[in-house]
C-alpha positions in Angstrom: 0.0 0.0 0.0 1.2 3.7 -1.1 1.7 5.2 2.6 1.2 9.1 0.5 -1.9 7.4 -0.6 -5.0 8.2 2.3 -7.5 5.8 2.6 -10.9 6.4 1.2 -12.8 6.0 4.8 -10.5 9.3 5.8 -11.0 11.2 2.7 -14.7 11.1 3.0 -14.9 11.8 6.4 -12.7 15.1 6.0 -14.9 15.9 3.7 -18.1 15.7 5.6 -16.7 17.9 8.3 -15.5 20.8 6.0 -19.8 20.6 5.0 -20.5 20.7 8.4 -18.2 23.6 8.9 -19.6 25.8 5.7 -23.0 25.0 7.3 -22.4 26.4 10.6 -20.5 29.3 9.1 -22.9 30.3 6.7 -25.7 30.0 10.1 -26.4 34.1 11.1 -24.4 34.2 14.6 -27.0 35.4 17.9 -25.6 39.0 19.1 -25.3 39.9 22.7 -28.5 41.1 22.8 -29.8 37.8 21.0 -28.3 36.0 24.1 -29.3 38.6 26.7 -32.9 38.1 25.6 -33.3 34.4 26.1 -33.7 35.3 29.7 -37.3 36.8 28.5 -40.1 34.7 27.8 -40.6 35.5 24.3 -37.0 33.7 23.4 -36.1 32.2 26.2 -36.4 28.4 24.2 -33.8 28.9 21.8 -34.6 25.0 20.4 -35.6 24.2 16.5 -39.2 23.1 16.4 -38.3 20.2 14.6 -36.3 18.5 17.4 -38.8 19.2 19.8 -41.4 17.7 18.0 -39.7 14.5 17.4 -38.4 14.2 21.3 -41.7 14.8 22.2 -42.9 11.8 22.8 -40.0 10.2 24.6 -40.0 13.1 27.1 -43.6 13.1 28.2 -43.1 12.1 31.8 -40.1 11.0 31.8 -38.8 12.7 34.5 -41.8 13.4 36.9 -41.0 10.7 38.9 -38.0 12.7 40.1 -40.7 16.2 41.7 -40.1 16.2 45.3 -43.3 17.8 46.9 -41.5 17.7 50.7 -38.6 20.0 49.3 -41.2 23.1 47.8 -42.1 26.3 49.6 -43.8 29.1 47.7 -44.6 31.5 50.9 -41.2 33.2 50.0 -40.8 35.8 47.7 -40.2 35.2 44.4 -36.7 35.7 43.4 -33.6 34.0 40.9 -31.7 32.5 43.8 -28.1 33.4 41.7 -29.3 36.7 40.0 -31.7 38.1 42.9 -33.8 39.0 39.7 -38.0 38.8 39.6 -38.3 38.3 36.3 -39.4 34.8 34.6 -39.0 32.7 37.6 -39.1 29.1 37.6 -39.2 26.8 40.9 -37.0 23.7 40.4 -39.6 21.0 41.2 -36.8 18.7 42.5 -35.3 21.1 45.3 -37.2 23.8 45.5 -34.9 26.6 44.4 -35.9 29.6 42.0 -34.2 30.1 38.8 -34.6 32.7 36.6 -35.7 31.8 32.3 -35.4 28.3 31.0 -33.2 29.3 27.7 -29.4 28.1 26.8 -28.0 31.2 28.4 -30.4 30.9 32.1 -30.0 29.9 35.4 -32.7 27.3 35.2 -30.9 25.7 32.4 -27.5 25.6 34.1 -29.3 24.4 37.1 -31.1 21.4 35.2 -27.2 20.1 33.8 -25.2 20.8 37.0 -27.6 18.8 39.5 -29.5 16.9 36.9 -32.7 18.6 38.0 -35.1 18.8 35.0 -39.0 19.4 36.1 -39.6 23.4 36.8 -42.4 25.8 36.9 -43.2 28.9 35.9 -44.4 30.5 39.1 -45.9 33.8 36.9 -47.7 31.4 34.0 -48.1 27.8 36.0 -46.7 26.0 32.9 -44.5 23.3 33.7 -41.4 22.0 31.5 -39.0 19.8 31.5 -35.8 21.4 31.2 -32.3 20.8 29.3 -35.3 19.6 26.8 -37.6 22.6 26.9 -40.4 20.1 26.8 -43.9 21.5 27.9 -45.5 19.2 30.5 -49.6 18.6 30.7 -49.5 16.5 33.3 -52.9 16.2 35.6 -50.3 15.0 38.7 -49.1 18.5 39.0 -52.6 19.9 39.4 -52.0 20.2 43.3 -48.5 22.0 42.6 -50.2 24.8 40.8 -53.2 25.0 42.9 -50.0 25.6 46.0 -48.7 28.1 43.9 -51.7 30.2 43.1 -55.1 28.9 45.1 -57.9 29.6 43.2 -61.7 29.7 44.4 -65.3 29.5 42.7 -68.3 31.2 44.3 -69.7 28.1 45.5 -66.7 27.1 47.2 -66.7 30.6 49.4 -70.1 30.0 50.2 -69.5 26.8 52.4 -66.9 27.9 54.1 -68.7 29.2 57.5 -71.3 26.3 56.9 -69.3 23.2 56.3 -66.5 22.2 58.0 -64.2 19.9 56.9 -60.3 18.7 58.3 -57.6 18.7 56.0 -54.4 17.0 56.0 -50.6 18.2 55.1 -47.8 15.9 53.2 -47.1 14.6 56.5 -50.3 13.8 57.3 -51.0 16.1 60.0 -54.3 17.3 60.3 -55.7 21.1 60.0 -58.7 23.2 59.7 -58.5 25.3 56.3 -58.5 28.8 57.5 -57.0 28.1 61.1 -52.9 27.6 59.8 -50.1 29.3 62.0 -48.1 31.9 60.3 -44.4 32.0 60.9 -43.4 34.5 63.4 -40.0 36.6 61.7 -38.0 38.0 64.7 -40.8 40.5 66.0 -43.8 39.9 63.4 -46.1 38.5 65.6 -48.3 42.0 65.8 -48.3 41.6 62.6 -49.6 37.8 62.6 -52.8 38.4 65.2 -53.8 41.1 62.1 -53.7 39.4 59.3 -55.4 36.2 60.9 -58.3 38.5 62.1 -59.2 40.1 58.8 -58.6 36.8 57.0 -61.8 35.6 58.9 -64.0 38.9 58.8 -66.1 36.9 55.6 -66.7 39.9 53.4 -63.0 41.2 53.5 -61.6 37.4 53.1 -64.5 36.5 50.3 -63.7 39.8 48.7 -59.2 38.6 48.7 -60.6 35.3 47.6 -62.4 36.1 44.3 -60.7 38.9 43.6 -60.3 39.0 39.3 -57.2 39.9 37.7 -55.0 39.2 40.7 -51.7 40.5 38.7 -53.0 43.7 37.9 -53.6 44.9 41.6 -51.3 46.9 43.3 -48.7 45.2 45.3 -50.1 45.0 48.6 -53.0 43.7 47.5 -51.7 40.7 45.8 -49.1 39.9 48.7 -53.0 39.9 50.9 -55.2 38.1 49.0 -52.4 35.3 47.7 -51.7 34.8 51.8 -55.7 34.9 52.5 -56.0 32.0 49.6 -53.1 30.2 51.1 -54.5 30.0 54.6 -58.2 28.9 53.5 -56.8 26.0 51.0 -57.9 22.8 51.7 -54.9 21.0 50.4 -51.7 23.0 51.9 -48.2 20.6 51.3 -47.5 22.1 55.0 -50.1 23.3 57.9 -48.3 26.4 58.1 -47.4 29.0 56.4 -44.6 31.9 55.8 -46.2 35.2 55.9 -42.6 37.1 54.6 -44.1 38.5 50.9 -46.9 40.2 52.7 -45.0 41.5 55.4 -42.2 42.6 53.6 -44.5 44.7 51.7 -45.9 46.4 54.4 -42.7 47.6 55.9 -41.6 49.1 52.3 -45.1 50.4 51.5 -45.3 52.2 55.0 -41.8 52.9 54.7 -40.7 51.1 57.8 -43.3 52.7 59.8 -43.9 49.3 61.2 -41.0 47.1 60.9 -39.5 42.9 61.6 -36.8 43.7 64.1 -39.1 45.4 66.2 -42.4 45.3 67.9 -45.3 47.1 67.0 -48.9 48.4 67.9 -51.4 45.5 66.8 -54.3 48.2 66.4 -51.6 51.3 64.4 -51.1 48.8 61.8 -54.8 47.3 61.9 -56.2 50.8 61.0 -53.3 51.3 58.2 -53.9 48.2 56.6 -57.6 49.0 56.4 -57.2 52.4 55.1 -54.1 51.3 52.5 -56.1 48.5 51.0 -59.7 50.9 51.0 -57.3 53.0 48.3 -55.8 50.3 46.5 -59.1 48.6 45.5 -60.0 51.8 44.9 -61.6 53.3 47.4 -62.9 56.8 47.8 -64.7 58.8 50.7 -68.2 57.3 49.7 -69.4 54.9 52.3 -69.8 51.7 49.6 -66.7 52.7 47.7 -64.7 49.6 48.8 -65.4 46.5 50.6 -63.8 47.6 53.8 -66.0 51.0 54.4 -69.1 48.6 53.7 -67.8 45.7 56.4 -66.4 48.7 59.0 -67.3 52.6 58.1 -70.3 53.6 60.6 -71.3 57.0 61.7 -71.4 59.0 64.5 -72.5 62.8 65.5 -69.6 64.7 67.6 -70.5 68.0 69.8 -67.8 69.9 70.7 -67.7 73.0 73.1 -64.7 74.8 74.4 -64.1 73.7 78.0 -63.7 77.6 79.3 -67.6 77.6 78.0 -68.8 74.9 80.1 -71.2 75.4 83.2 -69.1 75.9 86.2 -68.5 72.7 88.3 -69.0 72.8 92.4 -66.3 70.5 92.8 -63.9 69.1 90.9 -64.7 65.8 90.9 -68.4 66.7 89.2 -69.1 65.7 85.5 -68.6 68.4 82.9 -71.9 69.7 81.6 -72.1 71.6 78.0 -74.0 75.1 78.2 -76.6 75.5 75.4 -76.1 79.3 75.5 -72.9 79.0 74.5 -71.1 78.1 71.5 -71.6 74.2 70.6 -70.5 72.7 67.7 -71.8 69.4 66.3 -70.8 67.5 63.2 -71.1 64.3 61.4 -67.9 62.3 61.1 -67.4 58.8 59.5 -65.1 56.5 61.7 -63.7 52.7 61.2 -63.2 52.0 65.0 -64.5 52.7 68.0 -61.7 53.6 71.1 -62.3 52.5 74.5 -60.7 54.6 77.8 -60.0 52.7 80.4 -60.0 54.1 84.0 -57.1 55.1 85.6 -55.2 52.6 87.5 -54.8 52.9 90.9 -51.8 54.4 92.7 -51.9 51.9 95.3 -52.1 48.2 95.2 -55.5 47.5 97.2 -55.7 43.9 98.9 -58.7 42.0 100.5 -58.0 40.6 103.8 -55.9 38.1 103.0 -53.3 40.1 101.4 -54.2 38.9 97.6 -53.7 41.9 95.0 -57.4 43.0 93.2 -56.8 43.4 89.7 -59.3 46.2 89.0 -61.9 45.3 86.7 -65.0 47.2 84.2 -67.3 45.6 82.3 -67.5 46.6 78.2 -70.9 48.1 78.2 -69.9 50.9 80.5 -67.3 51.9 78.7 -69.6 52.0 75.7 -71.1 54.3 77.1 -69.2 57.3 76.1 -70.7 56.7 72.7 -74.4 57.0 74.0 -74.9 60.8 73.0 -75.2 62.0 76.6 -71.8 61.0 77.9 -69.1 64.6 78.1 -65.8 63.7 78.3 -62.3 66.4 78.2 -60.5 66.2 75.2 -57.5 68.3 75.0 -59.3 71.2 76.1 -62.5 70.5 74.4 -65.6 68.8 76.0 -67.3 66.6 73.5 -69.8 64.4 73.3 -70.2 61.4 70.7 -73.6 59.4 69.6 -73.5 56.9 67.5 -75.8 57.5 64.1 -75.4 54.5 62.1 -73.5 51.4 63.0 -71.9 49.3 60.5 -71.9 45.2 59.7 -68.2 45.1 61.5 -67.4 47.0 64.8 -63.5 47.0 65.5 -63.5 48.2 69.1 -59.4 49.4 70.3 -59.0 49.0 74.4 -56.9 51.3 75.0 -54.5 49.9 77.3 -50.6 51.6 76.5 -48.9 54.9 77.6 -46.1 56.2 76.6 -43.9 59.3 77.4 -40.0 59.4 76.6 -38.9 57.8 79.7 -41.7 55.2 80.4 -44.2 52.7 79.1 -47.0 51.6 80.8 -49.8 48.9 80.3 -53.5 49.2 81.9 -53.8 45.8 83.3 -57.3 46.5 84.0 -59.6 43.1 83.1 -62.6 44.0 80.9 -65.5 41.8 81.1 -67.8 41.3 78.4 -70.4 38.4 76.7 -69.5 37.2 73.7 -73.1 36.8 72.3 -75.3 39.2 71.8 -73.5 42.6 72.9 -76.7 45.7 72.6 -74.6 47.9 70.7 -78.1 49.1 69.1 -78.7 50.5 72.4 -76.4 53.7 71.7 -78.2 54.5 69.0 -80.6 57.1 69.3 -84.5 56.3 70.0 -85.7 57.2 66.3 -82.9 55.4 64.5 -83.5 52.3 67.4 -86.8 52.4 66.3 -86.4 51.6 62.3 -83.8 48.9 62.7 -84.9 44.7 62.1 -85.3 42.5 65.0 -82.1 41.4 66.2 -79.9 44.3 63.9 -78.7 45.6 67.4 -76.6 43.0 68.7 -73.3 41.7 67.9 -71.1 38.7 68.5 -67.7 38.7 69.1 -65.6 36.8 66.4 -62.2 38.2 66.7 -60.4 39.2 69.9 -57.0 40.3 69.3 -55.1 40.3 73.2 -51.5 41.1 74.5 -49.8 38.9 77.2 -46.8 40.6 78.9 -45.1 43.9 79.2 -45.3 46.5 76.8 -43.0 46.1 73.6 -39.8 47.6 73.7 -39.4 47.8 77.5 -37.7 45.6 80.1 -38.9 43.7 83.2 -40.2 46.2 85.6 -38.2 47.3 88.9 -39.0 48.8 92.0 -36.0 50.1 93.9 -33.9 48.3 91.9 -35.4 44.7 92.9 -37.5 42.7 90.0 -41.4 43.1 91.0 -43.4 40.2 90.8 -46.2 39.4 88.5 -49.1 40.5 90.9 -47.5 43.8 91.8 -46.5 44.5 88.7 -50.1 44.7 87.5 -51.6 46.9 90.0 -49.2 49.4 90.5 -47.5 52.5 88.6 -44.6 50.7 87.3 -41.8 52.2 84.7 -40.0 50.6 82.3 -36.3 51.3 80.6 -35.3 50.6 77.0 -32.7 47.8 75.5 -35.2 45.5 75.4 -34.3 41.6 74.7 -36.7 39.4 72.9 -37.4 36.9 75.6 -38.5 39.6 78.0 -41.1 41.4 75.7 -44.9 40.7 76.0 -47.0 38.7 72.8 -49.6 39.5 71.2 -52.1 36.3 70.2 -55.4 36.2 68.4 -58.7 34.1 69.6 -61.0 33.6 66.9 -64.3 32.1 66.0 -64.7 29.4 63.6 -68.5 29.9 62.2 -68.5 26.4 60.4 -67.9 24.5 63.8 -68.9 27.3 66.5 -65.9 26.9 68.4 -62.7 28.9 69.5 -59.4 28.7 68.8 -56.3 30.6 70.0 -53.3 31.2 68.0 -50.2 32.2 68.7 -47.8 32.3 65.0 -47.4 28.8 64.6 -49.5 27.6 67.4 -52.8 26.8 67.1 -55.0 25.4 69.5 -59.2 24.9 70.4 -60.0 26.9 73.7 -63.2 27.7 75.3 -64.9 30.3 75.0 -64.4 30.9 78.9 -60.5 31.3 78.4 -61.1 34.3 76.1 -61.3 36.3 79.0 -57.7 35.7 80.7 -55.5 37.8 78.4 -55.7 41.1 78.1 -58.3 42.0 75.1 -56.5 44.9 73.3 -58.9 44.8 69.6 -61.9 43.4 69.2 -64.2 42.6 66.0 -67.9 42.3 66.9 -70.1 41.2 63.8 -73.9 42.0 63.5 -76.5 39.3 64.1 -78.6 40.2 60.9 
């Protein structure tokens, strides 16, 4: 054999590769941009049709098998977990993880080779694909997956929820009432928890988050709400609790860190800024039916106000201030959302019975309701004023008011109110005409949120008296004054007893706990908020 002479086998195969080469020169080379945009969703495949269709078959569930329910959490916000970006997001079915696009030039993709992780979602879209492949997965198996993702409800389905009760079960088998899920507490969130569990069972504000159209077109807050609200009412949760971080992270940014994580706030400050915030962003105006939350909480009420130096002289001090009709007297009507409850002064000195035992002083609810009766003059920064009730609405939010503040103390009321939880007269404050035009029954109200605070005041260490630690008992009935640098463990709670409607019963929780109580055990916190609904 000639050795100049090459074989035929190597001639023809050089001569197949120099095609192949003129091909993929003559192919129009992606730019930068080109590559930049397979991150979008428009050209993120970057895969000939042709291939796709023929590897289309072999794919279909190929790798299904492999999506780890256990491992996937979508209460966090939705981020690339490499390029921090919220565009096109996928979860990785297999760990978990977000990646951002599913092209040649993504994380996803990258992702899918490195750990040979190939089944993700899109968390904006729902569609699922298997991934180096690009292959589009209609799979009815990962119907639950996309109903965890984004809960959806039909009328019919709202309608039963206070009439029909029914237990539901996690991944692991552990059981839970839909509706009644504990919310992880995030360093000092848990004001923020007793909130959001309240208004997610006042039934026209959680009906309204539930079948709320065109979710992704709301403004921010509102989604973060009514995809939480969705989560917490969902019959078929892959764990019975749930991370409240989107929502809450969106309310320290939209009330620009008014009320923040790393530090405890006022239950009822960020109760009455949620309502107002979410009145405006579903559009809300200053007409009473504007928005779902002035028809659940907006009532009415007439205010007289005369300056105190116009008032009839008192005999003594101690006598009740008395308006003078000669004099000037204003009166107006003004709209209001909650009702604010003073409570009486706490005594300077710790009172005992005979056996020594402190007497925690005590007042029952209607009397301080009273103040709302129309005939009821109390001193308001040098004003006397006098407040009846006109029109009362579905929802009554009543705040105890129980703090004081000043630079250099912090005090709690420890004073125990007493109140029924069934059939409350509120009706009775109303004045005798409007009394006498409202239904049978209109004028009492149940109790079906009660919103309480266990502990010293946030922010504020264990009291002292002379420098010694005062006990419990001593604590509560006397003047006592707090310092600052407070620690974690020594701050007081908040915690949230609600009412079921499709079972009748009560249930405390505290952020992840959650727990069936009865209805007598209401009444050993201290009740701070209060939502009272309308037996129509």
């Amino acid at each position: 054999m000639n050795p100049l002479k090459r074989p035929a086998m190597e001639e023809e195969n050089e001569t197949l590769l120099s095609a192949k080469l003129q091909r993929t020169e003559d192919r129009p080379q992606p730019s930068a941009e080109d590559v930049r945009d397979t991150v979008s969703e428009e050209s993120d495949d970057g895969y000939d049709s042709g291939e796709l269709e023929a590897s289309a078959l072999e794919i279909e569930g190929l790798y299904l098998d492999t999506v780890n329910r256990t491992s996937l959490d979508f209460d966090f916000e939705q981020l690339c977990s490499v390029s921090l970006s919220n565009n096109n997001v996928y979860a990785c079915l297999v760990c978990g993880k977000y990646y951002q696009g599913r092209g040649k030039q993504t994380h996803a993709y990258f992702h899918s080779i490195n750990e040979g992780h190939h089944v993700f979602i899109n968390l904006r879209t729902l569609e699922v694909y298997v991934l180096p492949d690009n292959h589009k997965v209609d799979d009815k198996s990962l119907n639950d997956i996309k109903a965890a993702v984004r809960p959806t409800y039909s009328a019919e389905q709202v309608a039963r929820l206070d009439s029909v009760s029914e237990d539901a079960y996690d991944l692991s088998g552990k059981r839970y009432i839909p509706g009644l899920v504990g919310l992880n507490r995030i360093k000092c969130s848990d004001y923020m928890n007793v909130v959001i569990q309240a208004l997610a069972h006042v039934p026209p504000i959680r009906n309204a988050l539930l079948l709320l159209p065109d979710l992704e077109c709301k403004p921010p807050l509102v989604q973060r709400m009514a995809s939480l609200v969705r989560k917490m009412w969902h019959p078929k949760l892959f764990k019975s609790h749930i991370s409240p971080h989107e929502l809450q992270q969106e309310i320290v940014n939209r009330s620009k860190r008014r009320f923040k994580l790393d530090s405890s706030g006022d239950a009822f400050e960020l109760l009455t800024w949620l309502l107002n915030t979410l009145h405006m962003d579903l559009g809300g105006s200053r007409k009473s039916d504007s928005s779902v939350v002035y028809k659940a909480f907006r009532g009415e009420l007439n205010v007289t106000t005369q300056q105190l130096q116009d008032t009839r002289v008192r005999a003594r001090e101690d006598d009740p201030i008395e308006m003078d009709s000669a004099k000037p007297i204003v009166r107006s009507k003004v709209p209001f959302l909650t009702l604010s409850l003073e409570l009486p002064p706490r005594p300077l000195f710790a009172d005992g019975d005979d056996k020594g035992e402190v007497v925690i002083p005590q007042v029952a609810l209607v009397s301080l309701l009273q103040r709302f009766n129309g005939s009821t003059v109390i001193e308001w920064q040098g004003q006397a004023k006098q407040y009846q009730l006109l029109k009362l609405p579905q929802f009554i939010i009543c705040h105890i008011k129980r703090f004081t503040s000043t630079d250099l103390a912090a005090e709690k009321n420890p004073t125990v109110v007493n109140y029924a939880i069934h059939d409350v007269p509120f009706g009775s404050l109303l004045p005798k005409d409007a009394l006498a035009t409202r239904p049978h029954g209109a004028s009492t109200y149940n109790l079906i949120a009660n919103i309480c605070h266990d502990g010293r005041p946030a922010g504020n260490k264990a009291p002292t008296e002379l420098g010694k630690p005062a006990t419990a008992a001593l604590a509560a009935t006397t003047a006592v004054t707090y310092t600052s640098d407070e620690t974690t463990s020594a701050m007081g709670q908040y915690v949230v007893y609600l009412h079921h409607a499709s079972n009748d019963k009560w249930y405390m929780l505290r952020d992840l706990q959650v727990s069936p109580v009865m209805p007598q055990m209401i009444f050993l916190s201290d009740s701070y908020v209060q939502i009272w609904q309308r037996n129509d």
